[in-house]
SEDO-56452 format. One record per atom (N, C-alpha, C, O): residue number from 1; atom name; x, y, z. Coordinates in steps of 0.001 Angstrom, whole numbers, m for minus. Atoms other than C-alpha are relative to their C-alpha. Layout:
+-----+----+---------+---------+---------+
!   i ! at !       u !       v !       w !
+-----+----+---------+---------+---------+
! NUM ! CA !       X !       Y !       Z !
...
+-----+----+---------+---------+---------+
This chain:
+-----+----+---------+---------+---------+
!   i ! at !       u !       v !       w !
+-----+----+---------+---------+---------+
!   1 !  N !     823 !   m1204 !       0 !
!   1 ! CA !       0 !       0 !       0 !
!   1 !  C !     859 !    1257 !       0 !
!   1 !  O !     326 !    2334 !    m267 !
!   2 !  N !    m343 !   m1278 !    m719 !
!   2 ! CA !    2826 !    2446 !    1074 !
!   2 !  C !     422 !     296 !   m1896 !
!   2 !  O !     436 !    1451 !   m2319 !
!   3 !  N !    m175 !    m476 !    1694 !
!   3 ! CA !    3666 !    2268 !   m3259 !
!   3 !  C !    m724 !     731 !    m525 !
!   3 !  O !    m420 !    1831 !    m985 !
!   4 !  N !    1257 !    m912 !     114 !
!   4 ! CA !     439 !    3313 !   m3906 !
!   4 !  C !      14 !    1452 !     142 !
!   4 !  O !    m274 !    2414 !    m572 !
!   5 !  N !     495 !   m1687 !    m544 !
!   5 ! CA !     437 !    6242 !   m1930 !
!   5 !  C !     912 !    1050 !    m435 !
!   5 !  O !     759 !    2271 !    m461 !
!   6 !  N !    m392 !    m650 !     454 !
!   6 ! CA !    3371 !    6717 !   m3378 !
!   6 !  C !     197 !     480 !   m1432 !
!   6 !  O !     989 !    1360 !   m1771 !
!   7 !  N !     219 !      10 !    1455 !
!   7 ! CA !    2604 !    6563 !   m6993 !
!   7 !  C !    m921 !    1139 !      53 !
!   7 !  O !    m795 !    1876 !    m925 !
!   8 !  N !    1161 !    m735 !     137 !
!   8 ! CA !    m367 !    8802 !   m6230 !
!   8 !  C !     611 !    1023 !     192 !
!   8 !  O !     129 !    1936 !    m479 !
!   9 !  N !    m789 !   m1070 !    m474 !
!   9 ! CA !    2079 !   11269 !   m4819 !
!   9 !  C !     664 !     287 !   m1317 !
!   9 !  O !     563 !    1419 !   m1791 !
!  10 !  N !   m1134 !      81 !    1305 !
!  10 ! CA !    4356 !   10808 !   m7887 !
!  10 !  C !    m675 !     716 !   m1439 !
!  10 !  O !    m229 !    1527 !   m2250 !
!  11 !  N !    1133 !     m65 !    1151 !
!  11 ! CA !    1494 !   10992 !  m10372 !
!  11 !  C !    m650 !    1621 !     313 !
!  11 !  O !    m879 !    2095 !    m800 !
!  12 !  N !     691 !    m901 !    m121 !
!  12 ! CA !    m201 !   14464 !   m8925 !
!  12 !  C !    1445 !     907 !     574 !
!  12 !  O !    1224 !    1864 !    1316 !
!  13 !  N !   m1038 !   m1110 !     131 !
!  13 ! CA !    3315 !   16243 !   m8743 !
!  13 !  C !     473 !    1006 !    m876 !
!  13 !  O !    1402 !     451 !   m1462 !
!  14 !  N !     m93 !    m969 !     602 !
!  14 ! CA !    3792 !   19302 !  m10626 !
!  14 !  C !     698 !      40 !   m1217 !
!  14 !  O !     300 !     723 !   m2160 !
!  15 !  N !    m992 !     153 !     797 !
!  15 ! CA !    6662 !   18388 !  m12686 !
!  15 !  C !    m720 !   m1185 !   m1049 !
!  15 !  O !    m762 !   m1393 !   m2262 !
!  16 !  N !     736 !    1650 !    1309 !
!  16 ! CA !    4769 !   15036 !  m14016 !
!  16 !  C !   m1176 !     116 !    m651 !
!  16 !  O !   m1436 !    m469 !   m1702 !
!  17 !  N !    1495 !    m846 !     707 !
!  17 ! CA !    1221 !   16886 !  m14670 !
!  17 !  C !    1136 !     720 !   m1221 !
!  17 !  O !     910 !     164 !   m2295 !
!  18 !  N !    m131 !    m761 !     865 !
!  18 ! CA !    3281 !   19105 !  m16854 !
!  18 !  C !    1003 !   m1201 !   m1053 !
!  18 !  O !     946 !   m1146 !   m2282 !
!  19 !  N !    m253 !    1023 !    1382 !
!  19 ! CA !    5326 !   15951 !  m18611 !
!  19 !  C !   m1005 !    m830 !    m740 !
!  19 !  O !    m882 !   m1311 !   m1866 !
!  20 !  N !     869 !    1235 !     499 !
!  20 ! CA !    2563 !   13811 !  m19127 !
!  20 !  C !    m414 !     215 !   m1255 !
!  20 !  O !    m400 !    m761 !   m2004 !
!  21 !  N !     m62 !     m23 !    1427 !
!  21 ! CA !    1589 !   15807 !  m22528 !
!  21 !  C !     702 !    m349 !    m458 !
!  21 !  O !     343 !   m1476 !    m799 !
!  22 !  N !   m1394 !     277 !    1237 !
!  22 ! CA !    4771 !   15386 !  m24603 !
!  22 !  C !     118 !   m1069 !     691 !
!  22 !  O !    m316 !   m1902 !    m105 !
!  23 !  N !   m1098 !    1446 !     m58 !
!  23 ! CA !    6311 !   12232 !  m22799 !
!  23 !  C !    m532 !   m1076 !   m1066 !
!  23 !  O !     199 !   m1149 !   m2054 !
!  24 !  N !     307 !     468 !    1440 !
!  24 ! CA !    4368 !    9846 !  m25319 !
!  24 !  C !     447 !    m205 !   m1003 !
!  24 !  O !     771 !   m1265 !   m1538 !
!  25 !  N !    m403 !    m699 !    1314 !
!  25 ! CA !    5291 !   11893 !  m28136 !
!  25 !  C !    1436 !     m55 !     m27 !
!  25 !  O !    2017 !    m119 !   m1110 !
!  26 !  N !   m1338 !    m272 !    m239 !
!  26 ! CA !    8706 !   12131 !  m26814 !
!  26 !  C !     929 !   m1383 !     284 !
!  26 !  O !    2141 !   m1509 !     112 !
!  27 !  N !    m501 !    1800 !    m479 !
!  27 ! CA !    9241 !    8032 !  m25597 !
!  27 !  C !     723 !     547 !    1261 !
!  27 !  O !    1947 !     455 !    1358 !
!  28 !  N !    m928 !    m652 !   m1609 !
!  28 ! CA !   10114 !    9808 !  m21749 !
!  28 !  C !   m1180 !   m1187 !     100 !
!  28 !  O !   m2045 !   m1629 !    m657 !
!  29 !  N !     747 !      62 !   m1274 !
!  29 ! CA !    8656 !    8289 !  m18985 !
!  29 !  C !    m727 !    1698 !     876 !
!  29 !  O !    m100 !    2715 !    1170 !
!  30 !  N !    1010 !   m1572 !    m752 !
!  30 ! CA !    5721 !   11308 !  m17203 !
!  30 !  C !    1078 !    m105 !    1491 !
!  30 !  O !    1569 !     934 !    1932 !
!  31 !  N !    m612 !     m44 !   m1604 !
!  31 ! CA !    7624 !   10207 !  m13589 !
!  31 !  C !    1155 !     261 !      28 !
!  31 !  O !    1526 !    1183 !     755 !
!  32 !  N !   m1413 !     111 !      75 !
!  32 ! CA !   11108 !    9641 !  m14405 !
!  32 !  C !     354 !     748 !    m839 !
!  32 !  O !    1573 !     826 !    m688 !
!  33 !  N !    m590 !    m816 !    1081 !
!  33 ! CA !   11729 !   11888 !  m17218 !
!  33 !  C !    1302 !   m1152 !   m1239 !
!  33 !  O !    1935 !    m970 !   m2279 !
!  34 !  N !   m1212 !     559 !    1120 !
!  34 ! CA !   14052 !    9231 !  m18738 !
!  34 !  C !    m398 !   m1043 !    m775 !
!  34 !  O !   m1312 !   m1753 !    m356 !
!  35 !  N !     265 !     752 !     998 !
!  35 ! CA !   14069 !    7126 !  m21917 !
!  35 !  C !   m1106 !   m1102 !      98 !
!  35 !  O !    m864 !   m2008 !     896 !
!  36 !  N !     830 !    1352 !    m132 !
!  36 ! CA !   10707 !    4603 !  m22524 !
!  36 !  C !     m14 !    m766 !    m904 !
!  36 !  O !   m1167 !   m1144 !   m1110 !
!  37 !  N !    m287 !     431 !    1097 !
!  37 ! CA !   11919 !    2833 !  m25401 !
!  37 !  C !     253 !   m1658 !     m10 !
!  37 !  O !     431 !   m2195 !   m1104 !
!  38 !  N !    m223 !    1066 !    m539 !
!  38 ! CA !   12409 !    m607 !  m23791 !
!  38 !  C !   m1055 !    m868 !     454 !
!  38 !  O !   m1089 !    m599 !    1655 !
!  39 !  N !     958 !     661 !   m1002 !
!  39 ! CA !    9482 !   m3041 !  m22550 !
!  39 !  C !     304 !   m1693 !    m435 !
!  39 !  O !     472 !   m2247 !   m1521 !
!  40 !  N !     m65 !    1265 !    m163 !
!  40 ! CA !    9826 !   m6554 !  m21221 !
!  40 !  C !   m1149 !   m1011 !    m802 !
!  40 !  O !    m913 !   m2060 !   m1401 !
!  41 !  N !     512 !     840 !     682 !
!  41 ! CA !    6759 !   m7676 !  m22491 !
!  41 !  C !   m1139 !     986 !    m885 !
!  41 !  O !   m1042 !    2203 !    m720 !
!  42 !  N !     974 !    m560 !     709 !
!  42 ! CA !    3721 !   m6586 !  m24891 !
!  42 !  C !   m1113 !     777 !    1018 !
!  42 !  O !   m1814 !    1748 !     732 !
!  43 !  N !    1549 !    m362 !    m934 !
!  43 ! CA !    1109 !   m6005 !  m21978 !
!  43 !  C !    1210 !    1934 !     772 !
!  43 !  O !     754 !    3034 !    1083 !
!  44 !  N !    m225 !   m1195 !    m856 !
!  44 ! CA !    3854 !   m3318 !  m20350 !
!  44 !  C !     m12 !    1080 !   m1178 !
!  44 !  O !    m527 !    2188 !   m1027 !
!  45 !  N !       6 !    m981 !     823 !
!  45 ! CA !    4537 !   m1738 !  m23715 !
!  45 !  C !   m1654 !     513 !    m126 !
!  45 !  O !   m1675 !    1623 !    m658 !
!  46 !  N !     909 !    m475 !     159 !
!  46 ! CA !     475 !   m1287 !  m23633 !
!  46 !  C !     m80 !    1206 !    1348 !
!  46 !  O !    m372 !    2400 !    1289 !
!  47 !  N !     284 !    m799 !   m1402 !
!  47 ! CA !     343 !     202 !  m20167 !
!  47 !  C !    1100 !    1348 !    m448 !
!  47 !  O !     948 !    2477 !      18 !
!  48 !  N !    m530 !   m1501 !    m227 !
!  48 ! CA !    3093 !    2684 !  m21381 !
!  48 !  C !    m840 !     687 !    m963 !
!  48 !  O !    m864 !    1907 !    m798 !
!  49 !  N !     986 !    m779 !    1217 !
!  49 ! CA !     555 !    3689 !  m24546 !
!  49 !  C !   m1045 !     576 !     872 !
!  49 !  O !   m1769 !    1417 !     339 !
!  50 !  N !    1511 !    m752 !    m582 !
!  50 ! CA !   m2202 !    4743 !  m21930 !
!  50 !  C !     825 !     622 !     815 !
!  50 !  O !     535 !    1815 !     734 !
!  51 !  N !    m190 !    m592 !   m1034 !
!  51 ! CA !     m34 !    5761 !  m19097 !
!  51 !  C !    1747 !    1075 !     192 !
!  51 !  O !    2112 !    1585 !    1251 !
!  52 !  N !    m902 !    m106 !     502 !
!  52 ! CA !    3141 !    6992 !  m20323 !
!  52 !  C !    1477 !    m400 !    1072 !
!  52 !  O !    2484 !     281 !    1263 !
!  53 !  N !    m995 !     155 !   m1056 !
!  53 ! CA !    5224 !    5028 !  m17620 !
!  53 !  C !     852 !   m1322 !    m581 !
!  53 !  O !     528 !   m2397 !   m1085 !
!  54 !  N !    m814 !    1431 !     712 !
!  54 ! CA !    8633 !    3182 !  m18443 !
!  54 !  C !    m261 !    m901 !     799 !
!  54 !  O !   m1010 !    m968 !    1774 !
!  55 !  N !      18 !    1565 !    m670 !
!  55 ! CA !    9487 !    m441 !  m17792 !
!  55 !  C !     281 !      m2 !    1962 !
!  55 !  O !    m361 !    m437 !    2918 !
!  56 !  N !      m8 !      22 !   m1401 !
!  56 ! CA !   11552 !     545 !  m14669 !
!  56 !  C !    m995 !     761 !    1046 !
!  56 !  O !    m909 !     279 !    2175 !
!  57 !  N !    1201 !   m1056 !    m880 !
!  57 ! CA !    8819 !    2990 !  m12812 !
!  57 !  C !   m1176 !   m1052 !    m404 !
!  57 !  O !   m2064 !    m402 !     148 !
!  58 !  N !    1316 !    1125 !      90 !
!  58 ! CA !    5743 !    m129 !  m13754 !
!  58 !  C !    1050 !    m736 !     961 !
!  58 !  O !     903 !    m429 !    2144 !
!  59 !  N !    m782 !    1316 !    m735 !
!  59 ! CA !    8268 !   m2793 !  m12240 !
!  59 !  C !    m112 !     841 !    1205 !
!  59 !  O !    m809 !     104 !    1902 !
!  60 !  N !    m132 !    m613 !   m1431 !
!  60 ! CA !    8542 !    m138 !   m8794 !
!  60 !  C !    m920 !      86 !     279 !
!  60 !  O !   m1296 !    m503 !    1292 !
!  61 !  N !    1572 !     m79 !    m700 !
!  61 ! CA !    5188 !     804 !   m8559 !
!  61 !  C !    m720 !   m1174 !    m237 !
!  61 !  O !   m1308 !   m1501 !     794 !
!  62 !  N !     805 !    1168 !      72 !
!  62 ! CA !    3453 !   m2345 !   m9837 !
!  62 !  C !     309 !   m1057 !     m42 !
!  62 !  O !    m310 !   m1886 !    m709 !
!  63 !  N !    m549 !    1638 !     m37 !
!  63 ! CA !    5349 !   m5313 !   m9148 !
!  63 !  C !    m174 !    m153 !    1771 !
!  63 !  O !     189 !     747 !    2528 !
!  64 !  N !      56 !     321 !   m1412 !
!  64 ! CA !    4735 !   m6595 !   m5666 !
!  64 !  C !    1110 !    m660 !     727 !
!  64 !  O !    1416 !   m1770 !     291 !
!  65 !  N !   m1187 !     392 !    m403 !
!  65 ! CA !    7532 !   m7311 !   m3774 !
!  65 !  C !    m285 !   m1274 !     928 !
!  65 !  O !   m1200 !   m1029 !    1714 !
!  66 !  N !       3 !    1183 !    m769 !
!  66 ! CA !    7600 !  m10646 !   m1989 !
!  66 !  C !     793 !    m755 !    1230 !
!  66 !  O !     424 !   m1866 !    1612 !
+-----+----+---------+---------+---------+
């Protein structure tokens, strides 16, 4: 849960509202600002087409640690 709260934090920060237009367009990551040109599998390269988040920032926020 504490990912969450911090993704939500991450996601409604000033700097990432204002990347989230261009990163897309640009192959950034909205959180990380750096290169999204890389995905492990087909389902993450979809999640970066809606959400514009690379491989490593999905693997931190949405991989569950065990």
């Amino acid at each position: 849960m504490d990912r969450l709260q911090e993704l939500i934090g991450a996601l409604s920060d000033k700097d990432v509202l204002l990347r989230s237009y261009a990163a897309k367009y640009s192959h950034l990551c909205k959180i990380c600002a750096k290169p999204a040109d890389s995905f492990r599998t087909p389902f993450a390269e979809l999640e970066y087409s809606i959400s514009s988040i690379c491989q490593a920032c999905q693997d931190y926020y949405f991989l569950i640690d065990e």
